[in-house]
C-alpha positions in Angstrom: 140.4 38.8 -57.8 136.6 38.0 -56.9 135.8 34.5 -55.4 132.9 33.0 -56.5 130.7 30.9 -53.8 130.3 27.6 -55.3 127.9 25.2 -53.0 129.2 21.4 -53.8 126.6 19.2 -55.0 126.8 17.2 -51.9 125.8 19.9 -49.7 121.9 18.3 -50.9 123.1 15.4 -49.7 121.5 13.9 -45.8 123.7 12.3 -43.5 122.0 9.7 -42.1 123.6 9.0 -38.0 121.1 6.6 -37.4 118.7 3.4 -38.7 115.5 5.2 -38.2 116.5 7.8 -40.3 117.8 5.5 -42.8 114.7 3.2 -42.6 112.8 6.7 -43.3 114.9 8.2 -46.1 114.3 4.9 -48.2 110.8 4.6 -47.3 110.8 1.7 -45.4 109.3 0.5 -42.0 111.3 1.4 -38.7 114.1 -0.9 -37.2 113.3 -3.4 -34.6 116.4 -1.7 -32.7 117.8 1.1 -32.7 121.1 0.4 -33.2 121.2 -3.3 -35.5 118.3 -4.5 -37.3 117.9 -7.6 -39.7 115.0 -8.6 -42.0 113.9 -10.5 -44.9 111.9 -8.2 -47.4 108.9 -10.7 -48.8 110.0 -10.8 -53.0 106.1 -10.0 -53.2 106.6 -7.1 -51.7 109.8 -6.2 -53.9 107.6 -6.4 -56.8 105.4 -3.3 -56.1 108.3 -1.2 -54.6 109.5 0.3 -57.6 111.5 3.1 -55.7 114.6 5.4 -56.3 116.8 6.5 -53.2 118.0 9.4 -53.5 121.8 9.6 -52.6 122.3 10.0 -49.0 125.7 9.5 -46.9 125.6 7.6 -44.1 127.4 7.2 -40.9 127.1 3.4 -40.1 128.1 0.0 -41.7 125.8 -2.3 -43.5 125.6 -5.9 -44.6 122.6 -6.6 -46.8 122.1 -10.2 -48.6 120.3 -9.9 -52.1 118.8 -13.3 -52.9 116.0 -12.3 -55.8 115.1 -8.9 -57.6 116.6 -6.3 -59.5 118.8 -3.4 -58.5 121.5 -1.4 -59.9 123.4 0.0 -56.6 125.6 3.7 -56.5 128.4 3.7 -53.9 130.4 7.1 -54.8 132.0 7.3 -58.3 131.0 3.0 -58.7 127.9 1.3 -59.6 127.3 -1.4 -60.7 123.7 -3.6 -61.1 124.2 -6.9 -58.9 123.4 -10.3 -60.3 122.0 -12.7 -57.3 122.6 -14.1 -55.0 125.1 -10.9 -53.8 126.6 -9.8 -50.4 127.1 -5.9 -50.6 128.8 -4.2 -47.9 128.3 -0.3 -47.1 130.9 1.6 -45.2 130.2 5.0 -43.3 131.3 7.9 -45.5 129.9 7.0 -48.6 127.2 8.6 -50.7 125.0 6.0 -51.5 121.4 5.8 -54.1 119.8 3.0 -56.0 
């Protein structure tokens, strides 16, 4: 019996151990620390960054506070698009994109 060689389609898929390469994956400025960073994004600049993140995985936990915008949000086989204001929480081991 042969055996094929499938890749998975995660094997595309970064894993992202740190903030700086998270901050760079999604396009976005460095971290003020390396290991926690907080920040309010300005809803003016929101309204030019009309951007798609690919689907990463990600070895860290993350808190993030959605007051205003629009965003539909992919956490393995759920997504949803969040109505404001929203508290979404990211665990390490998930893929992730928005």
């Amino acid at each position: 019996m042969s055996r094929i060689n499938q890749q998975s389609s995660t094997d595309n898929v970064p894993d992202l151990r740190d903030l700086v390469s998270f901050y760079k994956h999604v396009k976005a400025r460095p971290p003020l620390h390396k290991d926690f960073d907080i920040r309010e994004i300005d809803p003016e600049v929101l309204k030019s960054y009309d951007y798609v993140a690919r689907p990463f995985r990600h070895s860290f936990y993350c808190i993030t506070l959605f007051l205003q915008g629009d965003v539909t949000l992919n956490a393995g086989f759920w997504k949803t698009r969040l109505s404001k204001p929203a508290l979404y929480f990211k665990t390490p081991c998930q893929v992730v994109s928005w």
